[in-house]
C-alpha positions as CSV (number, residue, x, y, z in Angstrom):
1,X,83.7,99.2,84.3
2,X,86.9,97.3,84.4
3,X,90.3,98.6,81.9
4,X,93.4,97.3,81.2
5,X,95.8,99.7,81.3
6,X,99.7,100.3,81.6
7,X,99.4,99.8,85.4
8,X,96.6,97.1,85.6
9,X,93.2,96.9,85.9
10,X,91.4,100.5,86.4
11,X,87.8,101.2,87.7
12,X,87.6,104.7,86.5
13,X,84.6,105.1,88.4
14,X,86.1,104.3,91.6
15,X,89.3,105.8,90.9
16,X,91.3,102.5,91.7
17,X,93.4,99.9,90.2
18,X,93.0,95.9,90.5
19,X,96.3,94.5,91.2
20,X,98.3,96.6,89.5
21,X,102.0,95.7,88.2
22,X,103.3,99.2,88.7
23,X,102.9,101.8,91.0
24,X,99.1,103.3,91.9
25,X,97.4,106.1,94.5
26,X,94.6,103.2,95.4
27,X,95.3,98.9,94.8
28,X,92.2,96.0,95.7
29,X,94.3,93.4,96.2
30,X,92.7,90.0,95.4
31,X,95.8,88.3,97.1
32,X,99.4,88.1,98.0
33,X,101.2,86.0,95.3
34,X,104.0,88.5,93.8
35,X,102.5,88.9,90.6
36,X,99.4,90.2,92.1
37,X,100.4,92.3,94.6
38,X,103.4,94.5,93.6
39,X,105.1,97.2,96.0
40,X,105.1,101.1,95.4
41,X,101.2,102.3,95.7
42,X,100.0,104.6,98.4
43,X,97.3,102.5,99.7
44,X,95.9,98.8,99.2
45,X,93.0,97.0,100.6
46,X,92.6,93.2,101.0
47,X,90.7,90.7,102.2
48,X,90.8,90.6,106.1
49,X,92.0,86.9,106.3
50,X,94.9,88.1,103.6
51,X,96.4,91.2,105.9
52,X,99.0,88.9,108.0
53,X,101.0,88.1,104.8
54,X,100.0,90.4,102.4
55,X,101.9,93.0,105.4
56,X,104.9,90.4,105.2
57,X,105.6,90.9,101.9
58,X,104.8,94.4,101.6
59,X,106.3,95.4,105.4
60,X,106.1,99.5,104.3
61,X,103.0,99.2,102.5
62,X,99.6,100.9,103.9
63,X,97.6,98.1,104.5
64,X,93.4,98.2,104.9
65,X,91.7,95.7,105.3
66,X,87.9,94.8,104.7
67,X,85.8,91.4,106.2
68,X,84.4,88.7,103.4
69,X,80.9,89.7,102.2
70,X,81.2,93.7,103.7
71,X,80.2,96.2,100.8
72,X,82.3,99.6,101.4
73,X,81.4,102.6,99.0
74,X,84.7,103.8,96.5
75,X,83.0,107.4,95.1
76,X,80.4,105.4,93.4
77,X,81.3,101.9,92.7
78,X,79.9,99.3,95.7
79,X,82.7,97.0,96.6
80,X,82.8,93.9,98.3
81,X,85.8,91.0,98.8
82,X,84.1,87.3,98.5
83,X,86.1,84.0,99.4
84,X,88.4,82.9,96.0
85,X,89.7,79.8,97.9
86,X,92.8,80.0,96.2
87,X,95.6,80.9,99.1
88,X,94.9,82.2,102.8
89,X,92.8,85.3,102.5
90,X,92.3,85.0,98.6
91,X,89.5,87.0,97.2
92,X,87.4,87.7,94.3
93,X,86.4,91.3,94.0
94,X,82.7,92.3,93.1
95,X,81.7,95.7,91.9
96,X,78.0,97.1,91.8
97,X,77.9,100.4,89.3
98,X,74.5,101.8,88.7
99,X,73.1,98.0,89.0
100,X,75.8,96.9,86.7
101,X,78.0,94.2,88.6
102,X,81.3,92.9,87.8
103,X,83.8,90.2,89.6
104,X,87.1,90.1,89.0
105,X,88.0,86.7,90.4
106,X,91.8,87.0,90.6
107,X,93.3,83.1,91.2
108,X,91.0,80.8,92.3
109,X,90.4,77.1,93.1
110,X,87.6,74.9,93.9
111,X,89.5,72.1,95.8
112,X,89.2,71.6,99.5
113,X,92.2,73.5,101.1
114,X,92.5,73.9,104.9
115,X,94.1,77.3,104.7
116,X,91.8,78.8,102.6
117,X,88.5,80.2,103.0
118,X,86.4,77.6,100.1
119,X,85.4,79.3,97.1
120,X,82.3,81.4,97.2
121,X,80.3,82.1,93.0
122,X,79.1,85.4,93.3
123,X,76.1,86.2,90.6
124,X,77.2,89.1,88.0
125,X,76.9,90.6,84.8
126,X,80.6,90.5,83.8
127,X,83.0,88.1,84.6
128,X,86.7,88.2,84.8
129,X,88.4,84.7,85.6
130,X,92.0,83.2,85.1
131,X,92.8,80.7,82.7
132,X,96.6,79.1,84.5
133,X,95.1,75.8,83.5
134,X,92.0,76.2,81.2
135,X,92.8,73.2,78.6
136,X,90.7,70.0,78.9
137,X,93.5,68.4,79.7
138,X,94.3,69.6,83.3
139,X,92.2,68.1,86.0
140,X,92.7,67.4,89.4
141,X,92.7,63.9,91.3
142,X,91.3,64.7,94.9
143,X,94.2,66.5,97.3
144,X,93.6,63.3,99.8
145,X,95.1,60.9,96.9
146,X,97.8,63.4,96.1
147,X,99.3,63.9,100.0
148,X,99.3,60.0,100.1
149,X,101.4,59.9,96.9
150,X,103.8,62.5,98.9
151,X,103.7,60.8,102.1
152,X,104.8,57.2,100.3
153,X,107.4,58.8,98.4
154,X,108.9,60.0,101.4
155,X,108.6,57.2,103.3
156,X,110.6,55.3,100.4
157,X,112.9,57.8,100.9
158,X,113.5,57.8,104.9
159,X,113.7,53.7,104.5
160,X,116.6,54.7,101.9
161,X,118.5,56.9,104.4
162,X,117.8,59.9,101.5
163,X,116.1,63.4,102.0
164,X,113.0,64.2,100.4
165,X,113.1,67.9,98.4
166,X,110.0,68.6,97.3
167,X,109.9,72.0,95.6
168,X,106.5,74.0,95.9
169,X,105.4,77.7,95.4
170,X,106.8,79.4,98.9
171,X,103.1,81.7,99.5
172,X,100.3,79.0,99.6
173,X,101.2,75.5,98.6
174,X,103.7,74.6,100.8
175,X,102.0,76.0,103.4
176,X,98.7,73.8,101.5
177,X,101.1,70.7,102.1
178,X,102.0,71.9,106.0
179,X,98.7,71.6,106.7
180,X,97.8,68.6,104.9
181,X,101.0,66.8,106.3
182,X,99.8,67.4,110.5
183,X,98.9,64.3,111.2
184,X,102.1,62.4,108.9
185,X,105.0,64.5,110.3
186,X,106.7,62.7,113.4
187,X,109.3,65.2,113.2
188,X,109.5,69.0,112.1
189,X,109.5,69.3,108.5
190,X,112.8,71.5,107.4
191,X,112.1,74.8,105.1
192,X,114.2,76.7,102.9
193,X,114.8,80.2,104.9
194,X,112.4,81.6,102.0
195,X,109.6,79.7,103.1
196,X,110.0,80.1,106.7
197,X,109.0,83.7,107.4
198,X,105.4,83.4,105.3
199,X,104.8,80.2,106.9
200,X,104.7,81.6,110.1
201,X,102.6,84.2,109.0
202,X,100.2,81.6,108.0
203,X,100.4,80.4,112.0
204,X,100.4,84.2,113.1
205,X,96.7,84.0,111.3
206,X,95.4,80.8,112.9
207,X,96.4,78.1,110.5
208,X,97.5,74.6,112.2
209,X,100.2,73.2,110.2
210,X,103.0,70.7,110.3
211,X,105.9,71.6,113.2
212,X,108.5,72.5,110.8
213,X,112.1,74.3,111.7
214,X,114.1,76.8,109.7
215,X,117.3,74.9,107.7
216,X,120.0,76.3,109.5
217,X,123.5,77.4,107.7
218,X,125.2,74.8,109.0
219,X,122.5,71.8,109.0
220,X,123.7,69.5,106.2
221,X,124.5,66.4,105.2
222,X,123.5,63.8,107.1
223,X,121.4,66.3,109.3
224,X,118.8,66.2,106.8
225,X,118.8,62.4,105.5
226,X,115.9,61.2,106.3
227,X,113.9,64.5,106.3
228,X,111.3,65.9,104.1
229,X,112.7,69.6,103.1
230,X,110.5,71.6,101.6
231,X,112.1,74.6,98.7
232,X,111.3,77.3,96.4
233,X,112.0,76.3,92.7
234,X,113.9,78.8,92.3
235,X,116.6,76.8,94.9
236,X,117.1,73.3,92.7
237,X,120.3,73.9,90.7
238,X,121.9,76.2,93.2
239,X,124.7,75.8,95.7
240,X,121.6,75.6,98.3
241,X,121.3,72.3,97.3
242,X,124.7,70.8,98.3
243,X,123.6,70.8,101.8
244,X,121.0,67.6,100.4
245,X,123.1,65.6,98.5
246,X,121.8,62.3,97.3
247,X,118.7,63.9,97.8
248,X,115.3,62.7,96.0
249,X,113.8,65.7,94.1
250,X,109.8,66.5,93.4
251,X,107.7,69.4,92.3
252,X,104.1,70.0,93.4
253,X,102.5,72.0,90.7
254,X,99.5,71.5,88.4
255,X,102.0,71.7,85.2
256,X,102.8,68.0,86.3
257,X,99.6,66.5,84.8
258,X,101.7,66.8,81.7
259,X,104.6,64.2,82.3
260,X,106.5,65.7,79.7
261,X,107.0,68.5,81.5
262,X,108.4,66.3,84.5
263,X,110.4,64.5,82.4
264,X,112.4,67.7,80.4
265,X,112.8,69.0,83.7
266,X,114.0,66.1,84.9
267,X,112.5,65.4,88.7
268,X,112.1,62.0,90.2
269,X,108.3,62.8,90.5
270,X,105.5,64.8,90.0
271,X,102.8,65.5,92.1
272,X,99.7,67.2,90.7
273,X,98.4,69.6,93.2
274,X,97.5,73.2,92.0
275,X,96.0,76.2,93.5
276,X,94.1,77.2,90.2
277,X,91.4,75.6,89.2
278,X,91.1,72.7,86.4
279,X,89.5,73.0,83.5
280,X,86.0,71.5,84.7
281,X,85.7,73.8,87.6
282,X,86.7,76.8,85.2
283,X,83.3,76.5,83.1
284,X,81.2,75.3,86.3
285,X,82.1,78.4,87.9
286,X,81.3,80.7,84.7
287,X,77.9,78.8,84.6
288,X,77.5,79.5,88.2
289,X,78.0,83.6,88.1
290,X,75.2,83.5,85.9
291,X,77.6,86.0,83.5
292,X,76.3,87.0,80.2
293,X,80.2,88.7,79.2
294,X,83.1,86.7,80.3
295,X,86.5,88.1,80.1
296,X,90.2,86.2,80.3
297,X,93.2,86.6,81.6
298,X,97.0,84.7,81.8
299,X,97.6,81.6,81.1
300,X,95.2,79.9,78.2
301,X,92.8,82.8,78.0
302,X,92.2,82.3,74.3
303,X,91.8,78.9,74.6
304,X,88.8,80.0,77.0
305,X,87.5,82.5,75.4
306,X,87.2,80.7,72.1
307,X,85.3,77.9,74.1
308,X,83.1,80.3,75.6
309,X,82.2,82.2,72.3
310,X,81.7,79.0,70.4
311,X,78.6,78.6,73.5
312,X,77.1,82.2,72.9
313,X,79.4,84.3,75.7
314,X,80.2,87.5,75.3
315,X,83.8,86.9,75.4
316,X,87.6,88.4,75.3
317,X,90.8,88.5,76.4
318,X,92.9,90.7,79.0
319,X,96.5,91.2,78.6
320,X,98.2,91.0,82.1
321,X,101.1,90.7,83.7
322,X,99.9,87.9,86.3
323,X,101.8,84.7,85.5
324,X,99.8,81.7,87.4
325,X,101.6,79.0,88.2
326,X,103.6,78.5,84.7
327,X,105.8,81.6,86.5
328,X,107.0,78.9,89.1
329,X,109.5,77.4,86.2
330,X,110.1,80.2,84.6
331,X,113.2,81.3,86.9
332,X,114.6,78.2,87.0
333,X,118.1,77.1,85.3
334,X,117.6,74.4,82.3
335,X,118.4,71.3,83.5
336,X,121.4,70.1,82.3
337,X,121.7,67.8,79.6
């Protein structure tokens, strides 16, 4: 039922694409990240919960929207958008052909998150799932123990009179780490101006997070010595950063369960907290959609897919353009050595 094609994922039947990364008459969103949800097509349709920020970063794009759990008739393909828990209005998109039903999962976690909807299996026949983090290696300590490792670290830091960068994907996780910081923040958290106008999308939808205020062009120094500043990767190594000298770097990300990685790119820590999920809830959730085919895409799909056909799936591999969250260092400068 489901393509790959120059422009993405295609349901012929329904005449649409599944986020596509070029142009298209009809998108299905599954959510807003950048690599999933490119500008130029006529039309998309999202998840309800996703509309406030998938509208902020596509501000010309014809939006529609459809609830969790509503089927909606495309020619004649049944559709329906079911919680993916990965960021605020995240989805995994299920298709019903002739009796034949297929879920394209997009990014998805299985972690508690307060600003997403929790992750919902939905029973089919084929299976489309990420792979961001699908070696045996990657799993995840509970979110509680990893927002007490950030809320030490910063008070080491305040006690040192030095700020507190931590970098973090600017759509989801920092506003995962707004929300998990409420009742920790005595005074407003500082964001990087890229950060500021999706976060308050996020509020726009009903979130509760941390009081946080926009970094100012002139707020340096010793402005920000004691804060906690939150930043897009893509900021450490620029002349952004002069404004936080002395400052204390970290990176939130599920690529620093391997502290080499940490190390090379030379932060003073790591915290493991991902959006994806970890290799144990990759094959609970393929067990739970009862799938007889499972297919991969980005990140260690043939490591997956391997694993699955050595256990009897139906298996293979999708080649996308959708980058996870190893697409978070890829922009950034080499540290220098």
């Amino acid at each position: 039922m489901i393509i790959d094609t120059p422009r993405g994922l295609f349901c012929e039947a329904g005449n649409f694409h599944i986020d596509p990364w070029q142009p298209v008459e009809r998108a299905l969103i599954t959510h807003a990240h950048s690599d999933h949800a490119r500008p130029g097509s006529s039309a998309y349709l999202c998840a309800s919960p996703g509309a406030t920020v998938l509208r902020h970063r596509l501000p010309d794009a014809i939006v529609e929207t459809v609830d969790y759990g509503e089927t909606i008739s495309i020619r004649d393909v049944r559709v329906s958008f079911h919680p993916a828990g990965h960021i605020l209005g995240s989805a995994q998109i299920r298709l019903e052909l002739a009796g034949d039903v297929w879920v394209v999962s997009g990014d998805y976690k299985r972690a508690p998150d307060p600003t997403a909807t929790p992750f919902e299996p939905v029973r089919c026949h084929t299976f489309i799932t990420e792979a961001t983090f699908a070696l045996p290696i990657y799993t995840w300590d509970p979110p509680d123990t990893v927002v007490t490792e950030i809320v030490e670290w910063w008070r080491l830091n305040r006690e040192s009179e030095r700020p507190s960068v931590l970098f973090c994907y600017a759509l989801g996780k920092a506003q995962r780490i707004l929300a998990a910081l409420r009742e920790h923040a005595a005074e407003p958290i500082r964001l990087h101006g890229a950060m500021a106008g999706l976060t308050a999308a996020y509020r726009e939808a009903g979130i509760a997070l941390a009081p946080t205020e926009r970094i100012a062009e002139a707020t340096r120094g010793k402005a920000l010595a004691r804060a906690l500043v939150l930043a897009p990767i893509s900021a450490r190594g620029t002349v952004w950063m002069r404004r936080v000298p002395n400052a204390s770097t970290a990176f939130a990300s599920g690529l620093m369960r391997v502290r080499g990685v940490r190390r090379q790119r030379a932060f003073d820590r790591g915290f493991v907290l991902s959006d994806h999920a970890d290799w144990p809830s990759l094959l609970k959730t393929v067990e739970e959609t009862g799938a007889e085919r499972v297919l991969v895409t980005h990140g260690w799909s043939d490591v997956l897919a391997r694993f699955l056909a050595e256990r009897g799936f139906e298996t293979g591999t999708l080649r996308t353009a959708y980058e996870g969250e190893a697409g978070e260092l890829a922009s950034e400068p080499e540290p220098a050595t």
